[in-house]
GUZA-593161 format. One record per atom (N, C-alpha, C): x negated, y negated, z negated; atom name; residue in one letter. Coordinates in nm, 2 decimals. Example, Ala and Ser with C-alpha at 12.3 -4.5 7.8 and 13.67 -1.06 7.14 Angstrom:
% GUZA-593161
      c1      c2      c3  atom  rest
   -1.32    0.57   -0.78     N     a
   -1.23    0.45   -0.78    CA     a
   -1.32    0.33   -0.78     C     a
   -1.28    0.22   -0.71     N     s
   -1.37    0.11   -0.71    CA     s
   -1.29    0.00   -0.79     C     s
//
This chain:
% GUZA-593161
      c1      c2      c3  atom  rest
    6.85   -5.34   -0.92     N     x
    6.92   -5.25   -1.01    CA     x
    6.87   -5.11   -0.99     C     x
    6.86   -5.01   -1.11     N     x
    6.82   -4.87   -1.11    CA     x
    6.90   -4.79   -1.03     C     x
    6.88   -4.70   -0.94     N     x
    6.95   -4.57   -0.87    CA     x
    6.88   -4.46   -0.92     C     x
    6.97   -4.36   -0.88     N     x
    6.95   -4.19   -0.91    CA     x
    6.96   -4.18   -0.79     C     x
    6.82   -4.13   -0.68     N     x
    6.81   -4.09   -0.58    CA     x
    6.78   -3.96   -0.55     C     x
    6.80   -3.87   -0.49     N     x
    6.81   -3.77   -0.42    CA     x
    6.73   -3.71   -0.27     C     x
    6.66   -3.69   -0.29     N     x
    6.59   -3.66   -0.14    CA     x
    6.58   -3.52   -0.11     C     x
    6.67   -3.50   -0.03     N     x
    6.65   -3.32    0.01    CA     x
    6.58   -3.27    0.14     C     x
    6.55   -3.15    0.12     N     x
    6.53   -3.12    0.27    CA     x
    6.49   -2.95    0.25     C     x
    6.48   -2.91    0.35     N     x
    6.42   -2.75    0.42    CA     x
    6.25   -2.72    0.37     C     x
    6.24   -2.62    0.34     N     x
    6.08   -2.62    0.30    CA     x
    5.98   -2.68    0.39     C     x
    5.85   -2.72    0.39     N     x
    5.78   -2.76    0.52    CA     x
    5.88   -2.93    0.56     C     x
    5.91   -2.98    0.48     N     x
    5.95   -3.13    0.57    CA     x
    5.91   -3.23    0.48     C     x
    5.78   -3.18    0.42     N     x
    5.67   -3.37    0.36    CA     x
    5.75   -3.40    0.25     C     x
    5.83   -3.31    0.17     N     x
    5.95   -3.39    0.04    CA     x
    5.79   -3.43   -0.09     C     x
    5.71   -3.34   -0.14     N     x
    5.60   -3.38   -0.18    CA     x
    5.52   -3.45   -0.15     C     x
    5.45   -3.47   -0.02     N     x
    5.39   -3.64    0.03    CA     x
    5.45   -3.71    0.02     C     x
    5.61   -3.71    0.01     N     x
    5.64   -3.89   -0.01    CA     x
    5.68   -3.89   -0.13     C     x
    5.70   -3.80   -0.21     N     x
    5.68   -3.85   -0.36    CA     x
    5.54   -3.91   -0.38     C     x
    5.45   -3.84   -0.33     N     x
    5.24   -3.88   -0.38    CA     x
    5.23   -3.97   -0.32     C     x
    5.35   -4.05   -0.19     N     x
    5.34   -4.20   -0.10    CA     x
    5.37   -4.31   -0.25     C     x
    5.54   -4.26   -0.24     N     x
    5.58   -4.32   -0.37    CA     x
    5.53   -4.39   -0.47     C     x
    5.41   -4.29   -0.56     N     x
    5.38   -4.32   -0.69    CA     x
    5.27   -4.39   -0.63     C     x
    5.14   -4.34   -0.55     N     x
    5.06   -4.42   -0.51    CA     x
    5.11   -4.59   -0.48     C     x
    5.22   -4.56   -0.42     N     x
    5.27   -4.76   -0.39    CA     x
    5.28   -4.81   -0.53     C     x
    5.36   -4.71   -0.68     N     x
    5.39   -4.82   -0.75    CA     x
    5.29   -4.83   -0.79     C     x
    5.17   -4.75   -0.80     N     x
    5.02   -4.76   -0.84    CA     x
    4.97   -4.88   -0.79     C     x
    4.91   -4.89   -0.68     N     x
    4.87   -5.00   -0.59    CA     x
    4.94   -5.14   -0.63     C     x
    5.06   -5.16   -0.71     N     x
    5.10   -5.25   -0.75    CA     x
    5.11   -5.24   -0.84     C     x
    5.00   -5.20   -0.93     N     x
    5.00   -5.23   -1.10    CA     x
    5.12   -5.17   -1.16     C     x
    5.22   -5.13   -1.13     N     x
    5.29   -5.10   -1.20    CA     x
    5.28   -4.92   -1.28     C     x
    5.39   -4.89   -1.31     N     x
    5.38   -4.76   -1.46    CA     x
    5.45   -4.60   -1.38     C     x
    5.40   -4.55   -1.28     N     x
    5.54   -4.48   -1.26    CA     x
    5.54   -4.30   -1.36     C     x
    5.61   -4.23   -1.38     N     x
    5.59   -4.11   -1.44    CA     x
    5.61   -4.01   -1.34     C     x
    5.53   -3.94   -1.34     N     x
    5.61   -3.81   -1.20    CA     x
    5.61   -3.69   -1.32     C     x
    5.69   -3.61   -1.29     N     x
    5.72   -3.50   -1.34    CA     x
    5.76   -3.35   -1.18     C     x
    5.71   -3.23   -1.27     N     x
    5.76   -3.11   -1.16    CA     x
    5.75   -3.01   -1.27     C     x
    5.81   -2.89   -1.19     N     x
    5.86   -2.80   -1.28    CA     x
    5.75   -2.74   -1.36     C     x
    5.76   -2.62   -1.46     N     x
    5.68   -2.58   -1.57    CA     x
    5.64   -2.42   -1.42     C     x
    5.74   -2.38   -1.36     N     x
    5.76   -2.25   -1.29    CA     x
    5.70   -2.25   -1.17     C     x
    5.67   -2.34   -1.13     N     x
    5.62   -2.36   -0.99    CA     x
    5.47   -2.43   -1.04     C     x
    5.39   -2.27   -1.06     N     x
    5.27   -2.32   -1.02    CA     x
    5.16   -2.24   -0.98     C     x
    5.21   -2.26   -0.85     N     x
    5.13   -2.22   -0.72    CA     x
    5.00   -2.31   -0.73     C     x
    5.00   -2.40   -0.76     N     x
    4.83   -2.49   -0.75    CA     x
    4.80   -2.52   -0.88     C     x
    4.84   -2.46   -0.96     N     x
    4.79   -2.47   -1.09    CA     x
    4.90   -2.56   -1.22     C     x
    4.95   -2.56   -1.33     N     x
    5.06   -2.60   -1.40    CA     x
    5.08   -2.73   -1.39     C     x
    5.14   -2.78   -1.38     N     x
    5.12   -2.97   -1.40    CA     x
    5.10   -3.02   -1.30     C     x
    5.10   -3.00   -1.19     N     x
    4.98   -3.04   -1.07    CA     x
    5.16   -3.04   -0.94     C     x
    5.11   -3.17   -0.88     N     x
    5.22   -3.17   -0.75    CA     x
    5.10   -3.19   -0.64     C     x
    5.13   -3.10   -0.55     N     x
    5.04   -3.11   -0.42    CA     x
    5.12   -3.06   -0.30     C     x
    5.07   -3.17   -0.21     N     x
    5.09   -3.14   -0.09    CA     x
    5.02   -3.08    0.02     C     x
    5.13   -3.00    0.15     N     x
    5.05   -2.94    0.20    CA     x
    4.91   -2.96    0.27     C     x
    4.93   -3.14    0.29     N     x
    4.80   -3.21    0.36    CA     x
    4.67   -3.20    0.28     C     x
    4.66   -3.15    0.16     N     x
    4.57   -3.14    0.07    CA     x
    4.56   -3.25   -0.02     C     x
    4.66   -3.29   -0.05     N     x
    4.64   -3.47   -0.19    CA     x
    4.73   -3.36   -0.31     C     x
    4.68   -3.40   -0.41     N     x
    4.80   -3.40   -0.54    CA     x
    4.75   -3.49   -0.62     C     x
    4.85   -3.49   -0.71     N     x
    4.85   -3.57   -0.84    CA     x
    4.89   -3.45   -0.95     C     x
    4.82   -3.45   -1.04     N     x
    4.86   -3.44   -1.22    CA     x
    4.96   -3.49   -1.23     C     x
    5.08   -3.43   -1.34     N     x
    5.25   -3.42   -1.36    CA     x
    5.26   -3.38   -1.51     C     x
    5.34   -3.41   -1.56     N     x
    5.41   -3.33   -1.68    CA     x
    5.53   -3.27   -1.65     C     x
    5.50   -3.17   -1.71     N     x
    5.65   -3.06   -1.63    CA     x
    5.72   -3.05   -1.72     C     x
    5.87   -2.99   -1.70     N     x
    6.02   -2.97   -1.75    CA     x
    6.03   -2.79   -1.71     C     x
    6.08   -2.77   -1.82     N     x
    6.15   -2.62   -1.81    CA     x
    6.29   -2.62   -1.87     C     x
    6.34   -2.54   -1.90     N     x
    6.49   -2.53   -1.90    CA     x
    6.54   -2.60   -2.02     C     x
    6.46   -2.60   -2.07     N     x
    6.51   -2.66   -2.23    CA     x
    6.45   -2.82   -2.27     C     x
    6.41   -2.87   -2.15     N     x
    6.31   -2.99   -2.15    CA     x
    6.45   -3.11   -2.16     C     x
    6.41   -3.16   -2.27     N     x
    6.57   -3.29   -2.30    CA     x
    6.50   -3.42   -2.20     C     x
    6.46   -3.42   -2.07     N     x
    6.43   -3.53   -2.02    CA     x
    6.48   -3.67   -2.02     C     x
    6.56   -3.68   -2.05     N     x
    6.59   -3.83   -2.14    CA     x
    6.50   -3.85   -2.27     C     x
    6.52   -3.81   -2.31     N     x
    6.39   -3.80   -2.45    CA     x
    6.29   -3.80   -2.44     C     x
    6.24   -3.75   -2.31     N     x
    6.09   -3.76   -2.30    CA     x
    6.05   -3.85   -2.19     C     x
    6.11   -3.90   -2.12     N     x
    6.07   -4.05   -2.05    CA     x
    6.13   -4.18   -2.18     C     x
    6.19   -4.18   -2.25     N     x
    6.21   -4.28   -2.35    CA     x
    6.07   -4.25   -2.42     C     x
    6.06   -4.18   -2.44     N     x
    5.94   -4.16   -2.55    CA     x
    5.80   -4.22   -2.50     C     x
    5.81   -4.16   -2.36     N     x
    5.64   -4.23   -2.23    CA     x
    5.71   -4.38   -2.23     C     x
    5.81   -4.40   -2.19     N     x
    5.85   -4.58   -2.21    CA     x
    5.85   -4.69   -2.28     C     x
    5.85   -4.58   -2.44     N     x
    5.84   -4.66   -2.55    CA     x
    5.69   -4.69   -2.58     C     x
    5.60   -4.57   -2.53     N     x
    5.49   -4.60   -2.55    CA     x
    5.41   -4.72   -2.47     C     x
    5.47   -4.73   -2.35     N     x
    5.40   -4.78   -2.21    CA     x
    5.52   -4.78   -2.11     C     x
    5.59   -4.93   -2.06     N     x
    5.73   -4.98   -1.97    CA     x
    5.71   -4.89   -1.91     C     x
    5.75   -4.82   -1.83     N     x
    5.79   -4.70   -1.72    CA     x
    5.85   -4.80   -1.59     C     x
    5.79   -4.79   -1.44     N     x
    5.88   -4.86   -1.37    CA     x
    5.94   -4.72   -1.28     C     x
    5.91   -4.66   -1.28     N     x
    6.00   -4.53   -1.20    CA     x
    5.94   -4.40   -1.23     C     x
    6.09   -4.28   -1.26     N     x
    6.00   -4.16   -1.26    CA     x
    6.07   -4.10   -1.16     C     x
    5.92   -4.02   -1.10     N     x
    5.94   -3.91   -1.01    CA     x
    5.96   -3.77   -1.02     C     x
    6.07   -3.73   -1.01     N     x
    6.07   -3.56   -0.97    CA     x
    6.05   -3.52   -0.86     C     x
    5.99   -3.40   -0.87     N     x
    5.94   -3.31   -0.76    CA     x
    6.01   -3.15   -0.82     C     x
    6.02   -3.13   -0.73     N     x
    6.12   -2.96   -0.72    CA     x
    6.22   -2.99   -0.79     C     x
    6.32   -3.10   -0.81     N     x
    6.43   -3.09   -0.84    CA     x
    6.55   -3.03   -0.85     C     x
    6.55   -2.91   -0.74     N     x
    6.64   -2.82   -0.77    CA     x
    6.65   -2.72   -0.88     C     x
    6.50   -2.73   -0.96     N     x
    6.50   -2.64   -1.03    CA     x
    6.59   -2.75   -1.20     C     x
    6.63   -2.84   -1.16     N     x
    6.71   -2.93   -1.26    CA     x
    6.82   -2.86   -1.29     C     x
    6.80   -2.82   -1.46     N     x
    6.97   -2.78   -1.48    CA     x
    7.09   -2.88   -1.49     C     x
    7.24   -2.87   -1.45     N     x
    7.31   -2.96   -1.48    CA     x
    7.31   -3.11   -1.56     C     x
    7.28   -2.99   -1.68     N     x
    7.23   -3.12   -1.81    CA     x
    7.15   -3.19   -1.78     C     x
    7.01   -3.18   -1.72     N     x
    6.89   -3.23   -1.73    CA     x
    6.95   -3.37   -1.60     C     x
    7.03   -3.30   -1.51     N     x
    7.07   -3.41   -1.39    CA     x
    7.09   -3.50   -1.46     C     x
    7.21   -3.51   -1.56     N     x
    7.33   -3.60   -1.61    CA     x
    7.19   -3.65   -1.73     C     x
    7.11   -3.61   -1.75     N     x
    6.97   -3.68   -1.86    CA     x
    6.91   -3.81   -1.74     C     x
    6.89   -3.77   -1.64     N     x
    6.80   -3.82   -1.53    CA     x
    6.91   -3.94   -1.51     C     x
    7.02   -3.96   -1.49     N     x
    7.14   -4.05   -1.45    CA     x
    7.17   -4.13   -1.63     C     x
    7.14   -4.06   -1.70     N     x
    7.12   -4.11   -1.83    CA     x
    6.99   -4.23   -1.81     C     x
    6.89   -4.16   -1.79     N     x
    6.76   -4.28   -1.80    CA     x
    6.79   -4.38   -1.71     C     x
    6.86   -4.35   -1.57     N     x
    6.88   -4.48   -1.48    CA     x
    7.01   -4.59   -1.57     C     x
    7.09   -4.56   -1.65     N     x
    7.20   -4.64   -1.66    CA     x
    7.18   -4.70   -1.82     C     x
    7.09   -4.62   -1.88     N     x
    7.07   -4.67   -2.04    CA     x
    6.92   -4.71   -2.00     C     x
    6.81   -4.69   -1.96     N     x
    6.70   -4.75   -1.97    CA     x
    6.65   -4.82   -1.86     C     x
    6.75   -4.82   -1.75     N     x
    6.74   -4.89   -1.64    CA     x
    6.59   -4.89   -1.55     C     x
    6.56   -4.74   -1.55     N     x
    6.45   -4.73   -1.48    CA     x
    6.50   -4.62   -1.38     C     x
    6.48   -4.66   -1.24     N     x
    6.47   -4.57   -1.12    CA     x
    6.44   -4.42   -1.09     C     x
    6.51   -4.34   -1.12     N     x
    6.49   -4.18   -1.12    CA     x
    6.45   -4.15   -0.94     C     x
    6.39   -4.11   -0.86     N     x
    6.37   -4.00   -0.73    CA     x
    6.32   -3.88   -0.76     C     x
    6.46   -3.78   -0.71     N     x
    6.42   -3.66   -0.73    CA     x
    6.41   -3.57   -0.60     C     x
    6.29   -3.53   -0.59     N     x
    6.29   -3.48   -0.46    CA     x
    6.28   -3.31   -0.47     C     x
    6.35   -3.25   -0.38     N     x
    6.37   -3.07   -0.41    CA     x
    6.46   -3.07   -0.30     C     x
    6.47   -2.91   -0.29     N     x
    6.58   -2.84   -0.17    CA     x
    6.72   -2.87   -0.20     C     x
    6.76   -2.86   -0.10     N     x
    6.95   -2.84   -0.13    CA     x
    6.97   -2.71   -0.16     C     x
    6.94   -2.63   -0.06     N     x
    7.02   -2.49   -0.11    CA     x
    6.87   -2.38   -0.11     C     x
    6.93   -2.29   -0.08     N     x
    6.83   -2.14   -0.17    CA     x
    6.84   -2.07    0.01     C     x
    6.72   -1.96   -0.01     N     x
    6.72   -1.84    0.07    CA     x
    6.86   -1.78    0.14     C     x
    6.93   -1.81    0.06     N     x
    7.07   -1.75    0.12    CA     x
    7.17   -1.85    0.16     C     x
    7.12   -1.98    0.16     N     x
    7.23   -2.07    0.18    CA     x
    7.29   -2.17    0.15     C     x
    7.27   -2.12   -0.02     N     x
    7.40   -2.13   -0.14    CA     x
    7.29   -2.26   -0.19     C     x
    7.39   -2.40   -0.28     N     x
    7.33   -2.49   -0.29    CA     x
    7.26   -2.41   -0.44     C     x
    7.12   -2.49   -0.52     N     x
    7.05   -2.51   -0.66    CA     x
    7.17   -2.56   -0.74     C     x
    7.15   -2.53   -0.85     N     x
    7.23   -2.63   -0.97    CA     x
    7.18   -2.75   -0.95     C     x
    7.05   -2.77   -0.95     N     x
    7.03   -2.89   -1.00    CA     x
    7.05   -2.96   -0.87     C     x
    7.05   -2.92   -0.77     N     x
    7.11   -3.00   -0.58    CA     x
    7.23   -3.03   -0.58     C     x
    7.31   -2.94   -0.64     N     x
    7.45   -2.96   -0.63    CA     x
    7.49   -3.05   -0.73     C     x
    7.43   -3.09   -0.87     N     x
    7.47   -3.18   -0.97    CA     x
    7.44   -3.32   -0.94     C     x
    7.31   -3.34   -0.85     N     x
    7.22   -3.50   -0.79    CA     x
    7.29   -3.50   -0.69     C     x
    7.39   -3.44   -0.55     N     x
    7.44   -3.45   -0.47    CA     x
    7.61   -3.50   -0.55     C     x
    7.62   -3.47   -0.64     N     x
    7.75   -3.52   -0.70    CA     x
    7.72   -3.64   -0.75     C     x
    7.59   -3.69   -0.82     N     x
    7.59   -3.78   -0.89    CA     x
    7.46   -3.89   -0.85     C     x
    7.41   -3.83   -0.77     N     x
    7.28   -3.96   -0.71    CA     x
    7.39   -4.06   -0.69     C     x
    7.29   -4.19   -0.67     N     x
    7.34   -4.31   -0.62    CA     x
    7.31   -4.30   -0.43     C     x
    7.17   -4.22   -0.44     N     x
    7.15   -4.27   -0.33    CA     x
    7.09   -4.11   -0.25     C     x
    7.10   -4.11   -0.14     N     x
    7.11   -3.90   -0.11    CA     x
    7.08   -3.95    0.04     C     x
    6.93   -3.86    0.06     N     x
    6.84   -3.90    0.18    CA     x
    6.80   -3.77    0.24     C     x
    6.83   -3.75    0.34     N     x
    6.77   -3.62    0.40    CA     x
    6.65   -3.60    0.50     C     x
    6.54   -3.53    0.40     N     x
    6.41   -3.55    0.46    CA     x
    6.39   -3.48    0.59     C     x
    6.36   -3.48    0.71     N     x
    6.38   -3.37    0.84    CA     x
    6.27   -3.32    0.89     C     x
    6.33   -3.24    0.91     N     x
    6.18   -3.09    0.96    CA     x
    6.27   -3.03    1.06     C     x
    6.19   -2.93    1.13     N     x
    6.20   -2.85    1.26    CA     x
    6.18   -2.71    1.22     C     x
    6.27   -2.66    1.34     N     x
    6.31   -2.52    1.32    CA     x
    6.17   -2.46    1.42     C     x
    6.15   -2.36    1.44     N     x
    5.99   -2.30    1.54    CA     x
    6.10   -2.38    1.72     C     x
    6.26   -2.34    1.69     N     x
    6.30   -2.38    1.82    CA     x
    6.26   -2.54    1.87     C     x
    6.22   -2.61    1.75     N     x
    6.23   -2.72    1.81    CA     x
    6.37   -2.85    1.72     C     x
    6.49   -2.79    1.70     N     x
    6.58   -2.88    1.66    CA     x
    6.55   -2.87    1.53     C     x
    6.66   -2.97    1.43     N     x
    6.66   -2.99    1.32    CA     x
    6.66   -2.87    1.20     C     x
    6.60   -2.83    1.15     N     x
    6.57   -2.72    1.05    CA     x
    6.69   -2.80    0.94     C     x
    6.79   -2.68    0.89     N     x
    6.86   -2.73    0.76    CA     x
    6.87   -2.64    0.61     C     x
    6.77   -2.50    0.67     N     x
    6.80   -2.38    0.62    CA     x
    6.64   -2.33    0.56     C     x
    6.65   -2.25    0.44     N     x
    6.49   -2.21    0.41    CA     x
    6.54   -2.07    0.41     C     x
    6.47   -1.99    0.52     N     x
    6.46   -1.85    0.49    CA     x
    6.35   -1.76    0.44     C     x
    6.36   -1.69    0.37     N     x
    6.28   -1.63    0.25    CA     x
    6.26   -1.49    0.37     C     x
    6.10   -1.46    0.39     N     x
    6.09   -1.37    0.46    CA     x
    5.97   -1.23    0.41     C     x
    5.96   -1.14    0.47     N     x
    5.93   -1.00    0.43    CA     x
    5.77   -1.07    0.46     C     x
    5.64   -0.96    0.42     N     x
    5.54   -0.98    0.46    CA     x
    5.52   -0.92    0.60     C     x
    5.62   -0.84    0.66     N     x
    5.67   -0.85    0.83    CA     x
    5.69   -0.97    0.91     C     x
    5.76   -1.04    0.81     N     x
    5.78   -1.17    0.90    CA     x
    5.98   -1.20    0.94     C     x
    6.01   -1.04    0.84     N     x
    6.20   -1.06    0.87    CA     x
    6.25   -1.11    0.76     C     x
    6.35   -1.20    0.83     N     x
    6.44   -1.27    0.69    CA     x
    6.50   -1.18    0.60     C     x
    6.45   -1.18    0.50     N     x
    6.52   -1.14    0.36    CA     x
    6.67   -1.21    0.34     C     x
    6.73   -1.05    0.32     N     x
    6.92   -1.14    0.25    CA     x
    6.95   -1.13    0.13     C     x
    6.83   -1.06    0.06     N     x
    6.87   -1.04   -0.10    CA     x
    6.79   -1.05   -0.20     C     x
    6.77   -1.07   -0.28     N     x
    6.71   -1.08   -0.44    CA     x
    6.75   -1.20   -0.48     C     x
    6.65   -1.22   -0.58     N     x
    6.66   -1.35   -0.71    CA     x
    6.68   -1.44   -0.64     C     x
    6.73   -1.59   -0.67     N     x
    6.73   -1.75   -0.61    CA     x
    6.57   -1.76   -0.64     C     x
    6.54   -1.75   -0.75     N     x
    6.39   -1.80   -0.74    CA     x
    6.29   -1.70   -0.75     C     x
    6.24   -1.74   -0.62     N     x
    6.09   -1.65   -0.60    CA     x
    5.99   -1.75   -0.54     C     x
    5.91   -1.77   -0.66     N     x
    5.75   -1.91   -0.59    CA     x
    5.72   -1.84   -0.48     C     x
    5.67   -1.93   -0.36     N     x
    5.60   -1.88   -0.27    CA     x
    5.59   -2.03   -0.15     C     x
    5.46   -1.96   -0.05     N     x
    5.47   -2.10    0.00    CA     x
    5.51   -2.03    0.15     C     x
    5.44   -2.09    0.23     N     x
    5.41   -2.06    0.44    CA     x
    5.47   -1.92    0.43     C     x
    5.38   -1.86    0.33     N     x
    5.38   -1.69    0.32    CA     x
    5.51   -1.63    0.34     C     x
    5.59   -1.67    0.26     N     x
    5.74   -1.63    0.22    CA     x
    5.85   -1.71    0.26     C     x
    5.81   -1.81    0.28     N     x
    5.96   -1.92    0.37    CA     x
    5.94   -2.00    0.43     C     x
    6.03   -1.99    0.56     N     x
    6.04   -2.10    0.64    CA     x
    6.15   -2.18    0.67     C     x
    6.16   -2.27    0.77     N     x
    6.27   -2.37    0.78    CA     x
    6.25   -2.36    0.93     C     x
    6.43   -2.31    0.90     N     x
    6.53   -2.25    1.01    CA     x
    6.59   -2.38    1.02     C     x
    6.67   -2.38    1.20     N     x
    6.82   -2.42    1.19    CA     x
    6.92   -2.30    1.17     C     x
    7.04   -2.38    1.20     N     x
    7.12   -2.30    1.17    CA     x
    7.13   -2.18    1.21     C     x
    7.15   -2.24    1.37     N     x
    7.20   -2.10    1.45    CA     x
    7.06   -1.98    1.42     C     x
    6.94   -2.00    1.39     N     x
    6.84   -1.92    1.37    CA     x
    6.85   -1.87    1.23     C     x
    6.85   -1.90    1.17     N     x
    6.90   -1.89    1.01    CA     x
    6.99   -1.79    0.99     C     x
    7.14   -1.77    1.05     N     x
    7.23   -1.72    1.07    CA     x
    7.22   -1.61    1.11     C     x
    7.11   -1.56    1.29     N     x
    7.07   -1.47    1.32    CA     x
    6.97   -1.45    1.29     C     x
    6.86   -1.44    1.20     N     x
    6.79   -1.42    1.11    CA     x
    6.64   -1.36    1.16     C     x
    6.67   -1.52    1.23     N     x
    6.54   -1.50    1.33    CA     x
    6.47   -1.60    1.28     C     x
    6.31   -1.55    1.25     N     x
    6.20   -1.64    1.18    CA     x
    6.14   -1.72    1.29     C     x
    6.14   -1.63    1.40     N     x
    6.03   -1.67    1.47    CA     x
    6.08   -1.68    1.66     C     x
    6.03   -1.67    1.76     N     x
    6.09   -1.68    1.87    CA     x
    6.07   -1.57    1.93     C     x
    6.19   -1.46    1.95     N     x
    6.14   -1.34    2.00    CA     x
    6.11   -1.30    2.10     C     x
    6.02   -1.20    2.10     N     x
    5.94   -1.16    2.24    CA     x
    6.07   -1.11    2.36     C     x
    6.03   -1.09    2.49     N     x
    6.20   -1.07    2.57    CA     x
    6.11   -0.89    2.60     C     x
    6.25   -0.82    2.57     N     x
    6.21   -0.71    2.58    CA     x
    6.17   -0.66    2.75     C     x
    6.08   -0.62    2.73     N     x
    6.02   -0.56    2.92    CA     x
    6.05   -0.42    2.95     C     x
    6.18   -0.42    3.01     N     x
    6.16   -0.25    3.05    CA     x
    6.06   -0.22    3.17     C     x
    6.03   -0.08    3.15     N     x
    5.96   -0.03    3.24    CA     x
    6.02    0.06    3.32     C     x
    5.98    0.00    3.45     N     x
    6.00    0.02    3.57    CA     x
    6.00    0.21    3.60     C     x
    6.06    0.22    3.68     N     x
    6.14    0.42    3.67    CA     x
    6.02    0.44    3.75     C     x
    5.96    0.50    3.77     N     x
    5.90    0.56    3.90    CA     x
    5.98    0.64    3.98     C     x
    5.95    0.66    4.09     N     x
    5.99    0.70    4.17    CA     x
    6.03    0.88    4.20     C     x
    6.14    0.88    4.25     N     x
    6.12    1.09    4.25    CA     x
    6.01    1.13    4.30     C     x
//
């Protein structure tokens, strides 16, 4: 039976290589899959999902006003569909979620949408917070903090290298601009592991 799945994670934790695992498997088995990624994110060029390992695939992308139910019915009608994939899912508005849970329950084809849970500051995406209400199935992809434990946080940072606490939710960027914190580093707004400060020694009278 069709699911609405969900795969989140921190920036840097492989969410795009296992989509390009994904579709390669239904490939390798003859089967139809669609991948889709956003219209806004294009850092490697429009249309295109790549990972950091150096693989992509070619995509058809969605922007705000994209009726995604309509347009996987339409690739379906032309050619069976056995699963479509999203990539950057958080950039999904409300609607477009409840479109994607539409294609799983009326055309009974398998939606995976893979994107962040939350933003630079924290706070969950629309479109995270709508597939976390309404996936079937909600998988958390894991990455590491520079300390070493479980990264849960993406911090958006200065070309210094300090966490940023303010602007827009969306700003493209890759390694350059965000990393994946845990918490407690995230919180103290520490990118990196800091140097221990050395005082120097008094001399003598």
């Amino acid at each position: 039976m069709a699911s609405l799945y969900f795969k989140y994670a921190a920036m840097n934790s492989g969410k795009s290589t296992q989509l390009l695992q994904a579709h390669y498997n239904y490939t390798e088995r003859g089967m139809n899959p669609a991948a889709l990624t956003a219209q806004l994110d294009n850092r490697y060029g429009e249309g295109k999902i790549t990972a950091r390992i150096g693989i992509d695939l070619p995509a058809h992308t969605f922007g705000k006003t994209t009726d995604i139910f309509a347009f996987i019915r339409q690739l379906h009608d032309a050619k069976a569909l056995d699963a479509v994939l999203v990539d950057e899912a958080q950039f999904l508005s409300e609607e477009q979620v409840f479109q994607c849970a539409k294609i799983v329950d009326e055309l009974e084809i398998p939606v995976m949408c893979y994107g962040l849970k939350t933003d630079f500051l924290g706070k969950l995406f629309t479109g995270s917070e709508a597939l976390l209400r309404l996936a079937d199935n909600i998988e958390e992809i894991k990455t590491i903090c520079w300390c070493g434990k479980k990264a849960t946080q993406t911090a958006r940072i200065s070309p210094e290298g300090a966490v940023v606490r303010a602007g827009a939710q969306v700003a493209i960027g890759g390694n350059d601009m965000y990393v994946s914190l845990c918490r407690k580093h995230f919180v103290n707004g520490e990118a990196k592991a800091m140097l221990p400060v050395v005082k120097k020694a008094q001399s003598a009278a």
